[in-house]
N, C-alpha and C positions, 0 to 999 in steps of 0.2 A: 956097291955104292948107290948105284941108283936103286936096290930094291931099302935101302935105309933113310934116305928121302921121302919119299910116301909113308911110311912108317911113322916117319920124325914129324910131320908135317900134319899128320892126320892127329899124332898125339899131340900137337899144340892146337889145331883145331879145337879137336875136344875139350882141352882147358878152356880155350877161350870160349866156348859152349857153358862150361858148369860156372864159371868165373860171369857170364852174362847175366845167368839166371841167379848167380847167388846174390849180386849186386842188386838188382830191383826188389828182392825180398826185403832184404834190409834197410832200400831206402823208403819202401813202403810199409816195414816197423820204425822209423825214426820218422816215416811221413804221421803216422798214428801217432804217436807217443808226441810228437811237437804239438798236434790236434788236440791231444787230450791235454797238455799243458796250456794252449788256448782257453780251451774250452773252461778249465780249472780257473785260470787267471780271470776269466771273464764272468765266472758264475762268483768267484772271490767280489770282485770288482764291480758285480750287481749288486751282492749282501752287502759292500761297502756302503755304496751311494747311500739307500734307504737309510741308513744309519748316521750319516754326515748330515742329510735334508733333515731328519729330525732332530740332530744337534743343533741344525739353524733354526729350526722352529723353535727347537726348547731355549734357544737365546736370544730370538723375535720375540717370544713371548714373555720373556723373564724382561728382556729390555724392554719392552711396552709396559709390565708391571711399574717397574723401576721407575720411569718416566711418570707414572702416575702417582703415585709415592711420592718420587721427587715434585709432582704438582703443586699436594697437597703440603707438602715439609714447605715446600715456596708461600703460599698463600699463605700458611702459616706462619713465616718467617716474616713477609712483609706487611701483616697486620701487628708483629710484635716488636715489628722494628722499633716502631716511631713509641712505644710504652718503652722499652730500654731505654731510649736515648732522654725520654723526660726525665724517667726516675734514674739513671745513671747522671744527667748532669744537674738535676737538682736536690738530688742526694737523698734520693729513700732508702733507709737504711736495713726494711724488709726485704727489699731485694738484693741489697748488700752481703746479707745472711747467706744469699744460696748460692752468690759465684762461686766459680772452682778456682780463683785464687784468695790468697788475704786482701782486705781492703777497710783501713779508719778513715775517718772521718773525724778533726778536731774541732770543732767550732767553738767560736766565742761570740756571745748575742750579750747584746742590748737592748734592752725594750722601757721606752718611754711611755707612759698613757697618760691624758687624762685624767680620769678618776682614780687609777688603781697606784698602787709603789710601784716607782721606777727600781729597775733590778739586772744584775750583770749577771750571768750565769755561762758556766761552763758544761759543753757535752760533746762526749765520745761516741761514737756511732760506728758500728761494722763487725768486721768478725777477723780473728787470725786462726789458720788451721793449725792443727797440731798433727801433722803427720807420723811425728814418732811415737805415737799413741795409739792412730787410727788415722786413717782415708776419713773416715765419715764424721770424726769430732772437731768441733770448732770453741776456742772460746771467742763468746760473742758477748758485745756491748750496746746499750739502747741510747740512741743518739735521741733524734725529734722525729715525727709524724709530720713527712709535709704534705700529708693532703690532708689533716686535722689540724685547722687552727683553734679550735674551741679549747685547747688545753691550758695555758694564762697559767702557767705554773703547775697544774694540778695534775699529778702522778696517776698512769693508767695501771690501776695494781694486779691486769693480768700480763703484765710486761716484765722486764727485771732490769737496772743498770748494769749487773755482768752475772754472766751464768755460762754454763754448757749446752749445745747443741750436739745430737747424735741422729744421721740422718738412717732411719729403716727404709727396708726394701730394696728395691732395684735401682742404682741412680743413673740408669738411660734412660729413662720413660720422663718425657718431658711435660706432660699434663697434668701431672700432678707428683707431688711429694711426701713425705711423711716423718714429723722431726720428734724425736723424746728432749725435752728439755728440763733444766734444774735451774733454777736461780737461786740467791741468797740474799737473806735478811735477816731481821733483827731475831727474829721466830725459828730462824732454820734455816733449813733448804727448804725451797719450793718448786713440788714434781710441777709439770706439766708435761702438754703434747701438741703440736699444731700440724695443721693438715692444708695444704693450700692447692686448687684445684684451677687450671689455666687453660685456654682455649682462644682458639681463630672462631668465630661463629661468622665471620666474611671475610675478603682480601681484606677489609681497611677497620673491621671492627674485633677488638680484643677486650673478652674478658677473663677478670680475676676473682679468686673467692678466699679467705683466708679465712680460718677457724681455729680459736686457740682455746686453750684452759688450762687453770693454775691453781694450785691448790696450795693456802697460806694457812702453818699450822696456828697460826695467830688467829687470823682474818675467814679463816673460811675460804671459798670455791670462788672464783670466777672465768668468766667467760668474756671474749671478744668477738663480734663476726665481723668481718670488712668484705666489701663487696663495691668495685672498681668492675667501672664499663669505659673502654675508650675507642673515638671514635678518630680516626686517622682523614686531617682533611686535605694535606697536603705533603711535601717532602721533611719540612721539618713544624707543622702542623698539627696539633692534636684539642679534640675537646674530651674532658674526660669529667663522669658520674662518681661521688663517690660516697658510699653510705656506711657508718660505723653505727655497731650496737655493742654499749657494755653491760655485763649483768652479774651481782654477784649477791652474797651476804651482806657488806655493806656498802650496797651502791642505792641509790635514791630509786628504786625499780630499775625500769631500765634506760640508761642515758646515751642517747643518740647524736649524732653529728653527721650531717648531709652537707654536701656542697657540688655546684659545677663549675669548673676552671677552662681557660682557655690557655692552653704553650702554644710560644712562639720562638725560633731559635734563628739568631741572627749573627751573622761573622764582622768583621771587620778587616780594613787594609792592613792592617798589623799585625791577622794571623789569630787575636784572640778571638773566643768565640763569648758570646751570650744571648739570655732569653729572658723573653717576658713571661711572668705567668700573670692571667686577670682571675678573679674566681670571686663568688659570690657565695654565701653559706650561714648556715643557722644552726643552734645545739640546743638541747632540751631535757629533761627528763620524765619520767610518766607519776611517780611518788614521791613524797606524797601528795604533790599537785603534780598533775600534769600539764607544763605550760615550756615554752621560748625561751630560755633564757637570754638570747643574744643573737641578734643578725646581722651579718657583718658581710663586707665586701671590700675588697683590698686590690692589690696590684705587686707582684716580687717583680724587682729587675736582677738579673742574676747575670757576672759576667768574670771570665778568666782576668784576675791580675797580672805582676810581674811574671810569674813563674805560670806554667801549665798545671801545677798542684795546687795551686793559691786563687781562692775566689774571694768574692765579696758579694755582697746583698744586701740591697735595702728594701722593704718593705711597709708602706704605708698602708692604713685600711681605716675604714670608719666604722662604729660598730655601735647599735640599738640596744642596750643591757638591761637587764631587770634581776635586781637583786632579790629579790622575793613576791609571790603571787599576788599579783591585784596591786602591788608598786607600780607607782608610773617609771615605763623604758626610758631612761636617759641615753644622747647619745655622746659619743669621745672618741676622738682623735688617736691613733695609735701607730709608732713606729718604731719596729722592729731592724736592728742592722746586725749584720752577721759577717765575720771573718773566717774563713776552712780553710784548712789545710789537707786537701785531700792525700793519704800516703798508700800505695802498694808493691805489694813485695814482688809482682810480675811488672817487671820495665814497660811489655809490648803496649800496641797501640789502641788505644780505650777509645771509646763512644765518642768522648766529649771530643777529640781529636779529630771525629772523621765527620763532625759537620762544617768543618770548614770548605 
């Protein structure tokens, strides 16, 4: 018994000897192997960073682009504002052409003069799309030119009363546009194509450049330019430049119409809105005399009737005329009044709404 004791005891010894030393081997392989997964997680965790810092630089720097983009889309925007809001609530029907919904324009004018026949006439003005046809084709109708008064009846025959519009190119690019157009008359169809080029050149100053041509199988070739500078002096504020050139086979050389106008847009407690427009202006042609035929300066009061589609207008002006060269200019009295009916096929909320 007692020599199985020492025996016994020497052999649990020795285990716990091999059992001691086995134990530190292996917590000094799991001491390594945790170290190398450190060390793994940490060199991950460095290549990580660098790669997240320049995700925020490349999205510092793309936002700082952005913002400046968006600068310019701003400066841009609030020079174009206040030219929208004239030609949307005094009804230029050039710019009615290129919105992206349908938009007419009914009017019924009266004009009194003076010297010349009193005359009642009717005009359609604007465009409806035809989307199951095409995105890009409009039938389109010629209403009136309101920043040319020089017209007293007399048809611009690189115009059409109803035709097609097809707009080429890109239609995100907001500088400019590119239309093929077709009218009809007595002669045919008549191709044309206009080209209209737009710009901020300040916060408060916009201009426009419009260029057309029409080709009448009757009449021969003509040409249009318009050339529109507006100067933004206040919220709802604008003075604007405006110069028309027409030229064709049978136009007198070339006959011009200039004028400068001043809008002014004014609301009322009742919710309607209206404006004044003042303008000053002269038309002429260069053959086969080149002379003046008429300077004129006028005043439109323009204001929402009953309904928010429904305006009225009257316009008084006094005009210096000369019916032919080296005649003495007489001058006359002239008042134009107008009823519209503005219709569109988008319900939402229009221009003429948000200067109230």
């Amino acid at each position: 018994m007692t020599s199985q004791r020492p025996t016994f005891l020497l052999s649990a010894v020795l285990l716990c000897l091999l059992a001691a030393q086995g134990n530190p081997a292996r917590a000094q392989e799991d001491t390594v192997s945790d170290t190398d997964e450190i060390e793994v997680s940490t060199e991950r965790s460095s290549d990580e960073m660098p790669d997240s810092d320049d995700e925020l630089a490349d999205e510092v720097i793309e936002s700082e682009g952005d913002w400046l983009e968006d600068g310019k889309d701003y400066a841009a925007r609030k020079a174009n504002e206040m030219t929208q809001w004239v030609d949307n609530f005094f009804g230029n029907d050039e710019r009615d052409l290129e919105q992206a919904e349908s938009r007419l324009r009914l009017r019924t004018i009266y004009n009194w003069d003076e010297r010349l026949d009193n005359e009642i006439k009717f005009r359609l003005g604007g465009k409806v799309s035809l989307p199951q046809i095409s995105k890009r084709l409009d039938l389109v109708f010629r209403g009136e030119d309101m920043d040319d008064f020089s017209d007293d009846g007399v048809e611009d025959p690189s115009e059409d009363r109803v035709g097609l519009q097809l707009q080429v190119g890109p239609k995100d690019i907001k500088k400019y546009r590119f239309d093929l157009t077709v009218g009809f008359g007595s002669s045919g169809p008549k191709p044309g194509a206009k080209f209209v080029y737009q710009d901020a050149f300040a916060e408060d100053l916009n201009f426009r450049f419009t260029q057309r041509f029409t080709y009448d199988l009757g009449e021969g070739g003509y040409g249009s330019s318009r050339f529109v500078l507006d100067k933004a002096l206040g919220d709802r504020e604008l003075v604007r430049a405006y110069t028309r050139f027409l030229y064709g086979e049978k136009t007198d050389g070339t006959e011009w119409f200039s004028s400068l106008s001043y809008a002014r847009g004014w609301g009322e407690e009742s919710g309607r809105v209206g404006a004044t427009w003042l303008y000053v202006g002269a038309d002429g042609q260069t053959e086969p005399y080149n002379f003046v035929k008429n300077y004129r300066a006028g005043v439109r009061f323009r204001r929402q009737a009953y309904r928010d589609f429904l305006f009225w207008e009257v316009e008084p002006s006094y005009n210096w005329r000369i019916d032919e060269p080296y005649f003495d200019r007489e001058g006359a009295w002239r008042i134009e009044l107008r009823l519209e009916f503005l219709l569109f096929d988008n319900p939402g909320e229009t221009l003429e709404k948000q200067i109230r």
